[in-house]
N, C-alpha and C positions, 0 to 999 in steps of 0.2 A: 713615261710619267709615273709619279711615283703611287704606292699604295695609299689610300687614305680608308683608315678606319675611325669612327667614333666610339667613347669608351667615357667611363662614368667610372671608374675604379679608383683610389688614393692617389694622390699625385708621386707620393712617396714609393709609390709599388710601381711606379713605370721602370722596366730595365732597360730602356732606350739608352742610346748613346748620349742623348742632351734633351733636356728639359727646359723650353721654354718659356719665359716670365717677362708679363711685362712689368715695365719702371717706368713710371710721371716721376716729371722733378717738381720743384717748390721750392720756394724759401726757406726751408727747413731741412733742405736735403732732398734725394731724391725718395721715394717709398711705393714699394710692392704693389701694384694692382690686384686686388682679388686676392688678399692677405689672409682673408676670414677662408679661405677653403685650400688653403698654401701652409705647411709649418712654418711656425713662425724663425725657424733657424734660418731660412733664407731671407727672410725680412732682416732679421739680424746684421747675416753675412751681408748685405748691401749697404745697410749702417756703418759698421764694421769698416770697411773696406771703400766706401765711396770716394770720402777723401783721396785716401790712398793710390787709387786709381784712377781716380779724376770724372768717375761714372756722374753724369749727371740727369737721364733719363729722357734728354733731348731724343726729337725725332729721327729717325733711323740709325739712331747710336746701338751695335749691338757689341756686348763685351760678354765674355769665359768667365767662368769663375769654379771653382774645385766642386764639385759637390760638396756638400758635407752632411752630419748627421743622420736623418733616417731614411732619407735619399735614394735608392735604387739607381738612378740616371748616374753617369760616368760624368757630367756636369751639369751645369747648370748656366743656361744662356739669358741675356739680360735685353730685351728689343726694348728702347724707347718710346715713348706715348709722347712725350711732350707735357705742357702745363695742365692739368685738373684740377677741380674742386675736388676737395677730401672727398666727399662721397661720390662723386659721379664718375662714372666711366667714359673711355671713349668710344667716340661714336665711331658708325661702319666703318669707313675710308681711314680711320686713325686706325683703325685694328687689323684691316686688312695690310694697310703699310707696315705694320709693327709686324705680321705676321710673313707677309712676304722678304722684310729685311734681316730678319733669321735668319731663314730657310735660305736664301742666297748666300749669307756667308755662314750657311752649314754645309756648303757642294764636298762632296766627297766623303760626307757622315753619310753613316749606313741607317739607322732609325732614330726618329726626331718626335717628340710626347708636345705636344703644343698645349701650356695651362694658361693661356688668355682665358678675360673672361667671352664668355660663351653660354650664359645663360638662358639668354631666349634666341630667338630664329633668325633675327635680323645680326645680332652679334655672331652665332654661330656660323652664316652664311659667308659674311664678310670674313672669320678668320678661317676657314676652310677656301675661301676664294684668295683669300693672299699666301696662306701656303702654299699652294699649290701654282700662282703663280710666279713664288717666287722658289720654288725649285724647279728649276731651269738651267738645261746646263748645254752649250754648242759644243759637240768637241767632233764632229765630222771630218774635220781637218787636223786635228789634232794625232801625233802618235807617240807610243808610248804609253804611261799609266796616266792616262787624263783624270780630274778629280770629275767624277759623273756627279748626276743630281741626287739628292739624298730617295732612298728608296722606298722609307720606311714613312708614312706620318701616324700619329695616333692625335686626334684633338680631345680634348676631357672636355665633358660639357655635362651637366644634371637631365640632358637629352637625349642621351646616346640613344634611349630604346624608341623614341616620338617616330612615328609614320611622317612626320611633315619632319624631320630633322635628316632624317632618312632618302628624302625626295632631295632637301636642297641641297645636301653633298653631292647624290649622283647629278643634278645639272650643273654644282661647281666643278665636275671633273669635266662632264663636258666642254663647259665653259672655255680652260685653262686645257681642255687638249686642243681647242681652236685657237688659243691665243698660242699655245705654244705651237703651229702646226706653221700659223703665220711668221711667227720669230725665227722658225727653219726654215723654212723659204725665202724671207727677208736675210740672212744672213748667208746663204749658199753664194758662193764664187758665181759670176757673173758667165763664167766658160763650162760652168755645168748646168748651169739656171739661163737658158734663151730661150726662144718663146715654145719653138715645139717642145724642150723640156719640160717647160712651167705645165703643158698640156698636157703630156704624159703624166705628171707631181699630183693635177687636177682627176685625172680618172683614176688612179692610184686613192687619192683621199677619200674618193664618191667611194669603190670598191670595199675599201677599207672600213668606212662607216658602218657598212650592211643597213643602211637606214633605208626602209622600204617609201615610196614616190620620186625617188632620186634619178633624175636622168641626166646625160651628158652627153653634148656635140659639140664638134671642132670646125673651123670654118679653116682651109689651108689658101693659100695664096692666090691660088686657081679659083676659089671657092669665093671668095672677098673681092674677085677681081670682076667674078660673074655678077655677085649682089650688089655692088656701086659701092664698095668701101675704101674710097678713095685715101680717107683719112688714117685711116690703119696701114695703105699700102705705102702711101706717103711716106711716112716715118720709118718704115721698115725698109725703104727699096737702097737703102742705104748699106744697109747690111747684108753680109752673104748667107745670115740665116734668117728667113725670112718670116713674116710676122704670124698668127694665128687670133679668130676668133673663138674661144669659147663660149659654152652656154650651159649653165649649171642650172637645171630647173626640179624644185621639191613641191610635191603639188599630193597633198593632205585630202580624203575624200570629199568632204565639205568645209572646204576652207571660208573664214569668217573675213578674210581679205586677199587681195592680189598686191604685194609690193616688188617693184624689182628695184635691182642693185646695180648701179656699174662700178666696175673698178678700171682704173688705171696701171697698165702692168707692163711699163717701161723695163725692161729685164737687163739694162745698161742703158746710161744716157749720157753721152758724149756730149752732147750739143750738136751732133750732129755738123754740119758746114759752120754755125755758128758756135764754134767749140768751145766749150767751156776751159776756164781757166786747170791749170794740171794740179792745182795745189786743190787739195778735198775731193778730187773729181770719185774717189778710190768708193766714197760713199753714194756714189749714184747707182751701185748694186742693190741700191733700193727704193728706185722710183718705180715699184713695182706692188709697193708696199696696199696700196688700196686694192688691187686683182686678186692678193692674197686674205686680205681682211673680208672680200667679197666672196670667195671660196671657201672659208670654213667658216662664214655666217650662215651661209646657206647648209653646209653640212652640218653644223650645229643644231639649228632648226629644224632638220629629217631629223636627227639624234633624238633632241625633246619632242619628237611630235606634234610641232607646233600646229595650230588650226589654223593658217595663214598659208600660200602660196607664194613662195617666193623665187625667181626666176634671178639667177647672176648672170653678168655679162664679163667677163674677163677679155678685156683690148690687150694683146697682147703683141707687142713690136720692141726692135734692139735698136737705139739710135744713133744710127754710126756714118761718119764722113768717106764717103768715096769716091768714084767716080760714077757712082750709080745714084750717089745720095740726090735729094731731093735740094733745090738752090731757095737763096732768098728772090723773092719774086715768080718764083711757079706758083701755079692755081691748081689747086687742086678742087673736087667734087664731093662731097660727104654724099653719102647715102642720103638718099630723098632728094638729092639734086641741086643745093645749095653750095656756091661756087665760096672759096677761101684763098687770099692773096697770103701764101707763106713770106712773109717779112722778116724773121726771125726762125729760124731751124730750130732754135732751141726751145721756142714754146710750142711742143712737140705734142705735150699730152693731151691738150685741149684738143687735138685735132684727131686721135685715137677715140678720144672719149664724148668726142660730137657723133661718129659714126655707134658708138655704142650705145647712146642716150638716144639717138634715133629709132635701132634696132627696138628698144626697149620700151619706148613709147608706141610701137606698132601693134602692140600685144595688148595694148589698153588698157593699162598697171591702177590701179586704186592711185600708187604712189610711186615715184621712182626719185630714188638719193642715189647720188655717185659721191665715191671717196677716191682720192687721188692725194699723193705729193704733187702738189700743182704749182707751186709758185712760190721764187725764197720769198715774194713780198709777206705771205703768210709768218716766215720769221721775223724779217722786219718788226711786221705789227704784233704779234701777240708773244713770240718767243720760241725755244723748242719743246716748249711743255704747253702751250693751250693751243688746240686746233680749232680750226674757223667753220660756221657753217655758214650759208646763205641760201637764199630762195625763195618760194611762197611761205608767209609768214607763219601757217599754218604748219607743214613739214617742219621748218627750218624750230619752231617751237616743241615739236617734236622730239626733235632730237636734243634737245637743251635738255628737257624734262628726262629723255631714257639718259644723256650721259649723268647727269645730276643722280639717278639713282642707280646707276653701275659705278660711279665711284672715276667717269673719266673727265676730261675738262675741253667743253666745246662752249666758245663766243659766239655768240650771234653776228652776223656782221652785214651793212647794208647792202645792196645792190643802185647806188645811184643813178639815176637815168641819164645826167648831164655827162657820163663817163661814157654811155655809149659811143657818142661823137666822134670818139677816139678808134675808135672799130671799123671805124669807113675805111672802104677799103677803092680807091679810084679807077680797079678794071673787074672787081669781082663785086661778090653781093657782103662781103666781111672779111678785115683783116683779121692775122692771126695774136697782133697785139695790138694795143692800144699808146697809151700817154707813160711814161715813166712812172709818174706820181699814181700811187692808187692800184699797184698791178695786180692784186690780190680781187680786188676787186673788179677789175676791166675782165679776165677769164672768167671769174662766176659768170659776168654781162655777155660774153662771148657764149658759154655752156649753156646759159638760159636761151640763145636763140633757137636750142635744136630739141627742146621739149615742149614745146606748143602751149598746149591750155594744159598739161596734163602736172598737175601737183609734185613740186620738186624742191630736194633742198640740196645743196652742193656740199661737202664735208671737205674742207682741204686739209691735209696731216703731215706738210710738206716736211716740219720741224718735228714734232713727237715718234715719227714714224720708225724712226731713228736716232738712238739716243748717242751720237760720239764722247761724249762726259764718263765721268764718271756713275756710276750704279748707284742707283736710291729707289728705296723699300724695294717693289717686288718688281722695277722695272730692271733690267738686266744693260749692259754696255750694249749695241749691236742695236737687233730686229727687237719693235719692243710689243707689238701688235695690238698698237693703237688702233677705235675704231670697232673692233669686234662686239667688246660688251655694250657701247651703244645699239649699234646694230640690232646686238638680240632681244638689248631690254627693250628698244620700241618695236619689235617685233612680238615680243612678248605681251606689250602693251594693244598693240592693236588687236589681239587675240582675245582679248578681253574685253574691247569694247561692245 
């Protein structure tokens, strides 16, 4: 990840490779953000040159331009804001994009001057959190001279020396080494990424943190088979590398709450007996993507020293068709004893992530949220950029409020009762799907029967988790590690209450 320092020196004395500007368009052209503390030859050179170029200041537009004048930087970079009022700037989430969509198509510069503005804490925060998420660069599989991520950042801000400007760069690094730590995991080949890997990748990251209350256990097959985890063994007996549970638990001397996490950490998903179609299948190396966002929430959280206990659950199984695999119409047992008629192989995660929600409820959590790619009906209905939550309304408002101010986009969504109906299951106590219509929601209705009275909301990240499009502002092609920044900020939130 790269260096990030803050600095209050002339914009003109940075010797950086490029110097970042933002540009709002208008009716008039596009024009300079933060002009009054920018020479005005850059403001100029965009006048200049707009035309010409076609610059119009839109969102995630980012264009080159020569340095010129009294300049130091070797250019000068143009990120888009979008429409503003002459006087007003943009807010977090516009800055943070503008800053992440640099920094992405800066991969392979060596040092990068960011002159957004950045005046106060809440602007600062936001473009120190979108630089750094969007230098970002996979090249694990790559060889040869891959373009790496830029290494160098400098933000200019009238704060550089502030004790509090100070604090919120080092938790946006943390932040963005947990989104990035998920985006490498989410993007790893699915033949080096199976479940004991993923567990190996999980004691490696705890290790790696040195964040003191941090513990780590694995449950192996033997292990899941002794504690009734029917639902994990399920889905894995299909494959010849067999499943794992983890338990990632950060536990703070006097924690002001108990939250636990589950994640979903499908590490290939075939379909299993009911095989998925072959076209797109290539992207199922990342129905793993919630296990992952669950892993370095919790290490994030040791990181910041949160005042909060938080305990993950990583369900971890490959879902693969054999002759060992698991059939439509077997019954399976979820931990705590609750029977499941599998109708469907391919709705797979529900039934990892019931034995995990169970686990997790044992321990007698304040709260427990699970995040999962759980369902395309999640595309369907909201798209691959807003994820779904549901639950008790309390959680499930929760999470609205921490994604609303980390800058990610989660809907609210019902849990019907009349859906249940659908879940009957004729020789067991619940099928593993329900009705066509509505599937997005029949699994949350399914996941709610294995948390009892205990306060839950369900996250599903089926479509953002994974961005196959093209690249926009600081989310990257690939693993996009949706999920984390809510995570911390109602973790963060609850810490405060």
């Amino acid at each position: 990840m790269p260096r990030v320092t803050l600095t209050s020196a002339n914009p003109t004395r940075q010797t950086a490779d490029a110097l970042v500007v933002a540009v709002a368009s208008s009716p008039d052209g596009p024009r300079v953000v933060g002009a009054d503390w920018l020479p005005t030859e850059i403001a100029t050179q965009v006048s200049d040159l707009a035309g010409v170029l076609g610059i119009t200041g839109a969102t995630d537009e980012v264009r080159r331009l020569p340095a010129a004048g009294r300049l130091a930087a070797k250019v000068v970079v143009l990120t888009g804001v979008g429409a503003l009022e002459e006087r007003t700037t943009p807010d977090a989430e516009t800055l943070r994009r503008a800053a992440g969509a640099a920094l992405r198509e800066l991969t392979g510069t060596a040092s990068v001057a960011v002159a957004l503005p950045a005046e106060d804490l809440t602007q600062l925060t936001a473009v120190a959190e979108g630089a750094l998420l969007g230098a970002y660069a996979y090249t694990r599989y790559r060889t040869g001279d891959a373009d790496a991520a830029v290494a160098e950042i400098a933000v200019l801000t009238p704060r550089a020396r502030d004790k509090a400007a100070a604090k919120a760069l080092a938790r946006a690094e943390v932040l963005a080494a947990a989104v990035h730590g998920v985006r490498d995991l989410v993007n790893a080949a699915p033949n080096d990424l199976y479940p004991a890997a993923f567990a190996d990748a999980a004691k490696t990251a705890v290790k790696d943190a040195g964040a003191k209350g941090v513990k780590i256990s694995v449950l192996d097959e033997k292990a899941l088979a002794a504690g009734g985890y029917g639902g994990i063994l399920g889905v894995g007996q299909g494959s010849a590398r067999p499943p794992r549970l983890v338990k990632v638990s950060y536990t703070p001397s006097r924690p002001a709450a108990k939250v636990a996490l589950v994640g979903k950490g499908i590490t290939f998903d075939s379909g299993g007996i009911s095989i998925k179609p072959a076209a797109g299948m290539e992207a199922m190396k990342s129905d793993m993507a919630g296990a992952a966002a669950v892993l370095h929430t919790v290490v994030a959280a040791a990181r910041l020293e949160l005042p909060v206990a938080v305990t993950g659950w990583l369900c971890l199984a490959e879902n693969m068709p054999s002759g060992t695999a698991q059939r439509p119409s077997d019954v399976i047992t979820i931990r705590g004893g609750k029977t499941v008629e599998v109708l469907n192989t391919d709705a797979e995660g529900r039934l990892v992530m019931a034995d995990g929600l169970v686990a997790a409820v044992e321990e007698k959590p304040d709260v427990v949220l699970d995040i999962a790619t759980l369902t395309g009906a999640q595309l369907v209905a909201l798209g691959p950029r807003v994820s779904a939550v549901m639950g008790a309304e309390g959680p499930r408002t929760e999470v609205v409020d921490a994604a609303e101010a980390a800058g990610e986009q989660f809907w609210p969504m019902p849990l019907p009762a009349d859906l249940r109906a659908g879940l009957k299951s004729k020789v067991a106590d619940i099928a593993n799907i329900g009705d066509r219509f509505g599937g997005m929601l029949s699994a949350g209705l399914f996941l709610q029967e294995f948390v009892g009275t205990t306060p839950w909301a369900h996250l599903d990240i089926a479509g953002p988790a994974f961005n196959e499009k093209a690249a926009f502002g600081y989310t990257p092609v690939g693993g996009t590690g949706v999920g984390v920044r809510t995570l911390l900020a109602l973790l963060e939130a609850r810490a405060e209450r």
